[in-house]
TORKOL-4160 file (C-alpha; in steps of 0.2 Angstrom, whole numbers, padded with zeros to 4 digits, m for minus):
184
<pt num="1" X="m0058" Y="0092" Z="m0151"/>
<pt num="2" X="m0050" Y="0099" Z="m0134"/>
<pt num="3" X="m0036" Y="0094" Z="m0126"/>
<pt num="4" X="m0044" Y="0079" Z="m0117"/>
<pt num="5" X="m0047" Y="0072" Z="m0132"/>
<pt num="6" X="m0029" Y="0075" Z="m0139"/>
<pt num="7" X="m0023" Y="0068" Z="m0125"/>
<pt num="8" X="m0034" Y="0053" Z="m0128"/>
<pt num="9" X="m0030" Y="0049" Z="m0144"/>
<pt num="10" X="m0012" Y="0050" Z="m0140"/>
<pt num="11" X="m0013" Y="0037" Z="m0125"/>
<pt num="12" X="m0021" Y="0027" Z="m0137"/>
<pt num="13" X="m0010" Y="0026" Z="m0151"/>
<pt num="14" X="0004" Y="0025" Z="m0140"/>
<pt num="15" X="m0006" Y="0009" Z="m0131"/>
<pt num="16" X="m0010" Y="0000" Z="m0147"/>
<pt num="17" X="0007" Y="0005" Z="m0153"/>
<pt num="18" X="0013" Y="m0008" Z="m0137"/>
<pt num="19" X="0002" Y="m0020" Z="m0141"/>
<pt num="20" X="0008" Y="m0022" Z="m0160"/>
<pt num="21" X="0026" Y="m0021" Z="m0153"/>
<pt num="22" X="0021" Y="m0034" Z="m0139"/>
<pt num="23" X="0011" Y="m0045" Z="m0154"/>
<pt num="24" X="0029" Y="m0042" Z="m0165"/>
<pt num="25" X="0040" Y="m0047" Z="m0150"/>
<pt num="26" X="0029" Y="m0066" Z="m0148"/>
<pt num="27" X="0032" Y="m0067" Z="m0165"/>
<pt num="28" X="0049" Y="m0063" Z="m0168"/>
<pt num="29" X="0053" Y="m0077" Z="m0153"/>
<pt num="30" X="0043" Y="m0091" Z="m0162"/>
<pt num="31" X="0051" Y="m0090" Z="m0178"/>
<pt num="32" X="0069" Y="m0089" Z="m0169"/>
<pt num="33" X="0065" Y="m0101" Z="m0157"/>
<pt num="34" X="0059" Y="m0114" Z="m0170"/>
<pt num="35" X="0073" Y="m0110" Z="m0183"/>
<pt num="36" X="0087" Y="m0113" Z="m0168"/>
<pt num="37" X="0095" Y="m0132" Z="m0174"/>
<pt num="38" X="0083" Y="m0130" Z="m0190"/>
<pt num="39" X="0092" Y="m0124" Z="m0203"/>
<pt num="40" X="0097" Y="m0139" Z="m0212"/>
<pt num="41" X="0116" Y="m0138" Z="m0212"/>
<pt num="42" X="0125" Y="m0152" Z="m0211"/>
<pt num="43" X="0141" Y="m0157" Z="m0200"/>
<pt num="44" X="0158" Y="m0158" Z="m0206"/>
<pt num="45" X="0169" Y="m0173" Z="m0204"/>
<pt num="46" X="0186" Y="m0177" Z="m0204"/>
<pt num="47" X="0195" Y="m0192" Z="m0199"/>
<pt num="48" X="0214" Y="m0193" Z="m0190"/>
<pt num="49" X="0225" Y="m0207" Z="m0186"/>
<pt num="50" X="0234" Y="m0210" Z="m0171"/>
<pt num="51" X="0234" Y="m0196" Z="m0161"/>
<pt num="52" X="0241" Y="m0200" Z="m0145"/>
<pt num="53" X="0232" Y="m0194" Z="m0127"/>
<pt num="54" X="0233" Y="m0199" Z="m0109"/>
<pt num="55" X="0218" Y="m0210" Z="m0107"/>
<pt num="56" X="0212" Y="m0203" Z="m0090"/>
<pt num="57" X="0197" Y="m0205" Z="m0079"/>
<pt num="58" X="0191" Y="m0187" Z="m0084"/>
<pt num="59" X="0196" Y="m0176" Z="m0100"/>
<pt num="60" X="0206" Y="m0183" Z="m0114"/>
<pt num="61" X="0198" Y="m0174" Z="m0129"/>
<pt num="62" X="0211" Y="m0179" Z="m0145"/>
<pt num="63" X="0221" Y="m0164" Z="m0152"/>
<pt num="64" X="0211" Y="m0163" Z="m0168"/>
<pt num="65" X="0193" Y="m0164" Z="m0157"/>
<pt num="66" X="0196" Y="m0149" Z="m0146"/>
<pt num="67" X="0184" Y="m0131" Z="m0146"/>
<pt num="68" X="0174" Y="m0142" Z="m0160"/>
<pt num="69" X="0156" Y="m0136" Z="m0156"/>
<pt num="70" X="0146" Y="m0152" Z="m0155"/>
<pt num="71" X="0157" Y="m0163" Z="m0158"/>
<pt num="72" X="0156" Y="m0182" Z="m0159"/>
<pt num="73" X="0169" Y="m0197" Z="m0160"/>
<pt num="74" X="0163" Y="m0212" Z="m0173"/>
<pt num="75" X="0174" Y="m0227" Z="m0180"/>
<pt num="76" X="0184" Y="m0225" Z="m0163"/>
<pt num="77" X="0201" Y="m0235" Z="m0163"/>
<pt num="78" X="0212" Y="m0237" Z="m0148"/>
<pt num="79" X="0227" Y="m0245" Z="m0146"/>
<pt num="80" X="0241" Y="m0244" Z="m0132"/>
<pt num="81" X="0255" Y="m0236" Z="m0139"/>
<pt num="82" X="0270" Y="m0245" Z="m0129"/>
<pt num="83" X="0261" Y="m0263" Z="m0131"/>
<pt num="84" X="0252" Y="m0259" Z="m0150"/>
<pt num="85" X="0238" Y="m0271" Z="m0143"/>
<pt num="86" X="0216" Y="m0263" Z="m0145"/>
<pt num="87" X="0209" Y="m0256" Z="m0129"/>
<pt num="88" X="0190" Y="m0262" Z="m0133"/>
<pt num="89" X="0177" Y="m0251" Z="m0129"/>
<pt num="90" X="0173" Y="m0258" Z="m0113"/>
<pt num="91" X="0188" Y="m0252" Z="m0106"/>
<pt num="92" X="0184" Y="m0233" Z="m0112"/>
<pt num="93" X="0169" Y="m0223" Z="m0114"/>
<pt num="94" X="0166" Y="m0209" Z="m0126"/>
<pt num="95" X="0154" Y="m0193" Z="m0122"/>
<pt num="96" X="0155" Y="m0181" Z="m0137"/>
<pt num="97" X="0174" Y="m0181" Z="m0141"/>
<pt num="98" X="0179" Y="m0185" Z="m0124"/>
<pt num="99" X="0187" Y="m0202" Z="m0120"/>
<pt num="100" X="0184" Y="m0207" Z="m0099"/>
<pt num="101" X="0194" Y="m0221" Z="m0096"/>
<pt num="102" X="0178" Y="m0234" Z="m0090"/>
<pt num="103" X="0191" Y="m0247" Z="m0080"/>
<pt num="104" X="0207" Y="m0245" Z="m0070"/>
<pt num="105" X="0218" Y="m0258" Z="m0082"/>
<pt num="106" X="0221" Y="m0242" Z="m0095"/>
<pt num="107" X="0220" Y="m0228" Z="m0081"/>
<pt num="108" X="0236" Y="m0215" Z="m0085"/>
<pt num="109" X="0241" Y="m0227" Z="m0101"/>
<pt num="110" X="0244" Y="m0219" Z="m0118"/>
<pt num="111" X="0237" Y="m0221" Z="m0132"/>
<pt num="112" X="0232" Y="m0219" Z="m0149"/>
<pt num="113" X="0218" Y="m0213" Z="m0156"/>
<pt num="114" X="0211" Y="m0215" Z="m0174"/>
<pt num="115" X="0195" Y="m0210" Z="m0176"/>
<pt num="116" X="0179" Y="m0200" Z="m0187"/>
<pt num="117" X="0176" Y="m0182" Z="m0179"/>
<pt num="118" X="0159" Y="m0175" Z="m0183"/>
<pt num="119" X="0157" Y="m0156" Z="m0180"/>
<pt num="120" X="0148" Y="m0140" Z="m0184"/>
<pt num="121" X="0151" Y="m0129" Z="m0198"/>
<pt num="122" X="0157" Y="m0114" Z="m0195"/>
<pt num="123" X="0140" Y="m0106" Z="m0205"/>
<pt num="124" X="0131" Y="m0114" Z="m0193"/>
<pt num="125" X="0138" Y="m0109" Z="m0178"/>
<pt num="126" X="0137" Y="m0090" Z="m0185"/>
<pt num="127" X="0118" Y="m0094" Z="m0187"/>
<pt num="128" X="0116" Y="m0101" Z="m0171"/>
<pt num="129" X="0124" Y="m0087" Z="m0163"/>
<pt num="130" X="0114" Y="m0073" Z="m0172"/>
<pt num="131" X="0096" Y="m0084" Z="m0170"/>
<pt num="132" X="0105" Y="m0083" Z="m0150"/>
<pt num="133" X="0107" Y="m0065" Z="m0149"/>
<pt num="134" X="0092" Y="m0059" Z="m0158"/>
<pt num="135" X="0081" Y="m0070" Z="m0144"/>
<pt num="136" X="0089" Y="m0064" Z="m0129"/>
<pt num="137" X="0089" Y="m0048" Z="m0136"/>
<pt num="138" X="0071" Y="m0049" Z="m0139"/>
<pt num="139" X="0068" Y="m0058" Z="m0121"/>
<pt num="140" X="0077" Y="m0044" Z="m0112"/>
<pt num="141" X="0066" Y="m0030" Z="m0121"/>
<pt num="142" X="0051" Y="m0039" Z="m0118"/>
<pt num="143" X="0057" Y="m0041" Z="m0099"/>
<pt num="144" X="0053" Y="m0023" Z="m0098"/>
<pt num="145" X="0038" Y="m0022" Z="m0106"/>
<pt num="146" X="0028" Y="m0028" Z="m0090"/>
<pt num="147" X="0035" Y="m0008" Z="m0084"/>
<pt num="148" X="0031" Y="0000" Z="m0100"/>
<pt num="149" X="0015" Y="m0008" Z="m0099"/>
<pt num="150" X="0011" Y="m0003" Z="m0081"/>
<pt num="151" X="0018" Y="0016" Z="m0087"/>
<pt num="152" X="0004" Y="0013" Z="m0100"/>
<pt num="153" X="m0012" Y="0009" Z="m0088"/>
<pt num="154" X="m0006" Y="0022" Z="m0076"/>
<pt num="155" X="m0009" Y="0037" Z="m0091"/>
<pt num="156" X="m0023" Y="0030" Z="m0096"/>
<pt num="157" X="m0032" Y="0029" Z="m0077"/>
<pt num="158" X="m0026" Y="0047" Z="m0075"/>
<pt num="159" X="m0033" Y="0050" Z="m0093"/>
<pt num="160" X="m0049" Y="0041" Z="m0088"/>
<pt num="161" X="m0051" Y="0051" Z="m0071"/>
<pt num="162" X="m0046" Y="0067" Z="m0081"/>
<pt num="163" X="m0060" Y="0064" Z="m0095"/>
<pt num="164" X="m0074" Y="0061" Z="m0079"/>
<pt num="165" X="m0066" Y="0077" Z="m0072"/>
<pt num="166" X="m0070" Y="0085" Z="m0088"/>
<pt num="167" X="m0086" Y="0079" Z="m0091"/>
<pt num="168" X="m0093" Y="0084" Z="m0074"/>
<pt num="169" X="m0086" Y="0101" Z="m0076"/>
<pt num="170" X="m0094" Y="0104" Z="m0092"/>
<pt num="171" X="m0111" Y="0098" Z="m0083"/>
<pt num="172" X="m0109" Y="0110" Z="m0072"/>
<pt num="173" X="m0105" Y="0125" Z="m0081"/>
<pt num="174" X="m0120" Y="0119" Z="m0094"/>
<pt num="175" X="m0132" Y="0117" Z="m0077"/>
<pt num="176" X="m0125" Y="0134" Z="m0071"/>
<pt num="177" X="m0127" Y="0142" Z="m0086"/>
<pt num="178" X="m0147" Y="0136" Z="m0085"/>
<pt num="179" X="m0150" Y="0141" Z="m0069"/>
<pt num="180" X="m0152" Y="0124" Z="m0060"/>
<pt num="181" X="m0140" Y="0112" Z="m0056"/>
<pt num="182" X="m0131" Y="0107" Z="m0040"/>
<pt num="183" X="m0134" Y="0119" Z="m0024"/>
<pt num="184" X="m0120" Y="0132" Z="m0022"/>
């Protein structure tokens, strides 16, 4: 085998190695993408009891609620804390563990806030994390396949004209070597 042919057995090998690398890469991104919020762990819990916040119109996240990833208020109890009298819900709303004041009657009041906080675990913020960084990692090397793939084509049109190159020289040396051929 000549050096055409080396060459073509090299750009092929290194062309299927891209397309196993390409058909690993859509596969490594499915399994992530379907184990992300998949993993079966539970969230942990803990309650507190009269933790006093400004009840404001935007962020009033209780003490024990705040950097909690996905955090979620249940059992809520509100009472004013000069007056000792329930703020029902209607007069507050709750999104995740922030409380918005929802009417102007407890606007700027303080109160006190007993309630049930749901929140990841730490493991599985540690999973979430890694399943994240393994599939933008994955995204950003696969961003750049579209050049190594256009690297790819490019050597194997020059390979391809290179082999028709060689195929008509060796033509016309056989056709020279004969006597006939293509007029000189």
């Amino acid at each position: 085998m000549g050096k055409f042919g080396e060459a073509l057995k090299n750009s092929t090998i290194a062309f299927n190695g891209l397309m196993v690398l390409g058909f690993l890469g859509i596969v490594w991104l499915m399994i992530f993408g379907n184990m992300s919020n998949n993993m079966g762990f539970l969230q942990k819990s803990t309650s507190f009891t009269n933790e006093t916040i400004s009840l404001n119109t935007s962020e009033n996240i209780p003490a024990t609620a705040q950097g909690r990833v996905d955090g979620s208020l249940s059992n809520v109890l509100i009472t004013n804390t000069s007056t000792g009298e329930i703020v029902h819900s209607g007069n507050y709303t709750i999104v995740g563990v922030n409380i918005i004041a929802a009417t102007e009657t407890y606007n700027h009041s303080f109160v006190n806030v007993s309630a049930t906080l749901a929140y990841d675990s730490d493991s599985d913020i540690a999973t979430e994390g890694v399943i994240s960084n393994l599939t933008t990692g994955a995204k950003t090397f696969f961003g750049f396949s579209n050049t190594l793939f256009t690297i790819v084509a490019i050597v194997l049109l020059i390979t391809i004209l290179l082999a028709l190159l060689y195929i008509v020289m060796s033509i016309v040396k056989v056709t020279k070597g004969k006597g006939g051929g293509f007029a000189e």
